[in-house]
N, C-alpha and C positions, 0 to 999 in steps of 0.2 A: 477548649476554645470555642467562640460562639463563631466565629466567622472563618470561612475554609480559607488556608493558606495554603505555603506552595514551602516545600523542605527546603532549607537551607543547608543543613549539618550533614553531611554523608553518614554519621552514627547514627541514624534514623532511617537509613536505604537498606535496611534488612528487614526492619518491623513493618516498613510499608511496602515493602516487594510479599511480606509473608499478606500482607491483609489480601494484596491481588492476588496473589494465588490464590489461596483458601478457597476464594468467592468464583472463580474464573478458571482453572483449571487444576480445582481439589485431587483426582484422580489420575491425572500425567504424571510421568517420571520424566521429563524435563521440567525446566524452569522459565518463567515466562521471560526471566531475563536473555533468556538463549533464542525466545520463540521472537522477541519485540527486540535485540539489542543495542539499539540505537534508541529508542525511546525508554525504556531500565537501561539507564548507561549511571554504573555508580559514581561515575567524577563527574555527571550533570544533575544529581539530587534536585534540583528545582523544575525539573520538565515536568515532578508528581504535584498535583495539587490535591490535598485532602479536607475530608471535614468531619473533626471530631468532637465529643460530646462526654462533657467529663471522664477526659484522657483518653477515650475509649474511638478506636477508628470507625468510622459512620460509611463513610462514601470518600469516593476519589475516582480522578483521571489521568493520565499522561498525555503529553503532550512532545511535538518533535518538531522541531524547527527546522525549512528547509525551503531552499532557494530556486523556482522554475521561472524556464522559460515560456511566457504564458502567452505569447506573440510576438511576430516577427521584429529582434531586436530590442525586446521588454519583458526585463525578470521583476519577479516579485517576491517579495517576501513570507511565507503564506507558514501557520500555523496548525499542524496537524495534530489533533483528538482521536483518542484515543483509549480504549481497556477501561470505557466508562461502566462503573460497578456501583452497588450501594449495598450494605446489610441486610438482610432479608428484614430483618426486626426495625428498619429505622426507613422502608420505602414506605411512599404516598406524603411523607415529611415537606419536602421542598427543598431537601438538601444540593439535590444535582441542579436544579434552578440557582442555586447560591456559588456551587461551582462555577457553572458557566459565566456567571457574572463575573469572579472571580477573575477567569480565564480572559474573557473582554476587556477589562481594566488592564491588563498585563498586556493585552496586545495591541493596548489602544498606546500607551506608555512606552512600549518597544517598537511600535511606529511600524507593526505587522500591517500587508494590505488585506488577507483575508483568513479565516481560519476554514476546515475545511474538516469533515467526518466522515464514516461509509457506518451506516444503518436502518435498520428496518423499521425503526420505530420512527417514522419518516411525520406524524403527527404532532409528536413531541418538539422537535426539533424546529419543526415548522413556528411551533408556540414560543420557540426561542428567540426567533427571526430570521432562522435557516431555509435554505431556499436551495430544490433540485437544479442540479445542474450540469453541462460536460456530455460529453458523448462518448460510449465506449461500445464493441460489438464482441457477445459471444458467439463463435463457431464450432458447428456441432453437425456431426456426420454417420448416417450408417453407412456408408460407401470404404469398402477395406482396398480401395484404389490407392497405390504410392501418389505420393505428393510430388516430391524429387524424381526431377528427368533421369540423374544419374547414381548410382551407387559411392558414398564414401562411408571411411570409419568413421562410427559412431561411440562415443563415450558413454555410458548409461550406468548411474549409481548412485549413492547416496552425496550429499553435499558434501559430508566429510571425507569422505575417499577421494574426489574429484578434485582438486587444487584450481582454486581459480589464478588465473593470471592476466598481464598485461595486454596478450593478446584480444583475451575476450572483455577486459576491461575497453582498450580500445574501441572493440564493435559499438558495448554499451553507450559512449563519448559520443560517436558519432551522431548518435539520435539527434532530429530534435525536438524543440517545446519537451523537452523532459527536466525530470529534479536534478539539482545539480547533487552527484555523488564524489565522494573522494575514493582512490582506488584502496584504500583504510578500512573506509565504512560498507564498500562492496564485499571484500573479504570478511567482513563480520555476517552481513547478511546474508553470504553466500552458506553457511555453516547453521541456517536455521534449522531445528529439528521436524524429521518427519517430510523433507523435501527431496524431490526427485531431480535429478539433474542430467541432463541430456548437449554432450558437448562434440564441438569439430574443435578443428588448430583455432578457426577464428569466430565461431558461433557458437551459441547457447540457447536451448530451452530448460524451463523450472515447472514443474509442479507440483503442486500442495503446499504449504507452510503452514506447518504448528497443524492448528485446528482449524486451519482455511485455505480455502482453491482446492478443497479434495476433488480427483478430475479435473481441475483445470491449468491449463499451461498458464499462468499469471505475469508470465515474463520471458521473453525472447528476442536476439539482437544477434547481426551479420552478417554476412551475404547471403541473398536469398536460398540460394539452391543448398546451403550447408545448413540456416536453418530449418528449411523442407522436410533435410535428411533427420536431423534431430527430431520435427514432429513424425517421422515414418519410427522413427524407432521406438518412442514412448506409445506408436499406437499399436505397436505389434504387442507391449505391453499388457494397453488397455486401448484397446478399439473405439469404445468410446468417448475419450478423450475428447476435450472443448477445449477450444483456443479463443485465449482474450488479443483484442486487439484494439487501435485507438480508435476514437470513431473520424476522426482526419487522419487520412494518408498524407504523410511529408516527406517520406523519403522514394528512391526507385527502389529502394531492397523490398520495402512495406510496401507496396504496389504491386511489383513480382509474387511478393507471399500473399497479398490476399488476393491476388490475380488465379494464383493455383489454388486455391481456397474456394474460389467463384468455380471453377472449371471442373472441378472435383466434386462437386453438387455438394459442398460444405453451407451451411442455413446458417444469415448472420441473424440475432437477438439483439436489439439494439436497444440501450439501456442509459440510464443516466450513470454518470462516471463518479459523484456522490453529493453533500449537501455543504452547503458555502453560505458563507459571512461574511459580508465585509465589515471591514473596520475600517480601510480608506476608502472616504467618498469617491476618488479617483477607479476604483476599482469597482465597474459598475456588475452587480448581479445578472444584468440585461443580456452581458456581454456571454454568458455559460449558455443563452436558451440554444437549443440544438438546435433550431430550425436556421440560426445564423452562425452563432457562434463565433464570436469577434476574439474568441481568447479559446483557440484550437489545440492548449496541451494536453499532456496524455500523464496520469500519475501510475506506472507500473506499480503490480502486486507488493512487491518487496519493500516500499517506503509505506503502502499502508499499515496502518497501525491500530 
């Protein structure tokens, strides 16, 4: 085909799960359906968009559709990119440029407000009409001071030994300006390979996923002093340990935790939270610059893709 499309068939979610692998994580013994499964989801075949060349797979992305709250009282609908790859034999081509086009037309159609990526090649993207934006802070400490006034039990283990449930689903809910999750698609995520889990009755911390956030806590929710104790225990781990956090405070739990975080002579890194597009006029790019920030949400580690 000359022009990249997007799967239709589910009989074709195994030839293009294998083409991402191969290029993307040749060497794992997981599958990147387990590492991404909400984005490789086999009964949503049209979130890949590929582009091949006398039958032969060239290049491709996926793609996850999902719903934040991106200020007070206003969701959006916003399109996340994702496991962008090309053939070593077919880059410099202009294929991922035909994607992206690709990707735009589809979002302009489905009446998306923005699409949105995390990457380093922050030049490219730029040339696409991608634009930094969002505020996130990593915290980072040699100080082996507890965090937590008080000692409770701590859960500490792999994702699949750990059973998520209601309770910590609830913590999650609470948030806000976050993506809207179903407690479905939490249990899916909760079970990525290669991720550490650190849990109370009603809190939770995560780190690593797959082949990313090695070191870094990417995701945590509940009462302040339960997740404390969660960060005391992953650091007895590794002492080194960084904790991501939003770069707006909106809750009192997230004010308490980066309160003990401040006190504890933890150093925030303050960072763009990643690269945005719109597609609705309504949805102004202006609105991500850190220095104001009129659209204060926060996309946790776990829906990155």
């Amino acid at each position: 085909m000359l022009f990249p499309r997007q799967i239709k068939d589910v009989s074709e979610f195994d030839k293009a799960l294998g083409f991402f692998q191969n290029l993307l994580r040749p060497e794992q013994r997981w599958n990147l359906a387990d590492e991404y499964p909400l984005a490789f989801d086999r009964s949503k075949p049209e979130q890949m968009f590929l582009k091949d060349v006398n039958s032969e797979l060239q290049a491709g992305l996926v793609t996850l559709e999902r719903r934040i709250e991106i200020a007070q009282g206003q969701k959006a609908k916003a399109l996340f990119i994702g496991s962008v790859v090309t053939h070593p034999a077919a880059r410099l081509k202009g294929y991922q440029r035909e994607l992206f086009h690709a990707v735009e037309e589809y979002a302009e159609k489905a009446e998306f407000d923005f699409l949105v990526l995390w990457s380093s090649q922050i030049q490219f993207y730029e040339k696409l009409g991608f634009r930094l934006g969002g505020l996130q802070a990593t915290w980072g400490s040699a100080n082996s001071q507890q965090l937590a006034h008080s000692q409770m039990k701590v859960q500490v283990g792999s994702a699949k030994t750990i059973p998520f449930t209601r309770s910590l689903f609830t913590s999650f809910e609470k948030r806000s300006f976050r993506v809207d999750r179903s407690f479905d698609e939490m249990k899916r995520l909760w079970e990525i390979p290669q991720m550490t889990v650190a849990c109370t009755e009603n809190a939770y911390a995560l780190v690593g996923k797959g082949e990313d956030f090695h070191n870094i806590c990417h995701e945590w929710a509940g009462p302040a002093e339960e997740v404390l104790n969660c960060f005391d225990a992953l650091r007895k781990n590794d002492p080194s340990l960084r904790i991501l956090s939003p770069g707006v405070v909106h809750t009192d739990d997230e004010a308490s935790v980066i309160r003990s975080l401040e006190q504890s002579n933890f150093e925030p890194r303050l960072e763009y939270l990643g690269l945005f597009y719109a597609i609705n006029p309504a949805f102004r790019l202006s609105g991500l610059d850190p220095q104001k920030l009129d659209y204060p949400f926060f996309i946790w580690g776990l829906d990155s893709i």
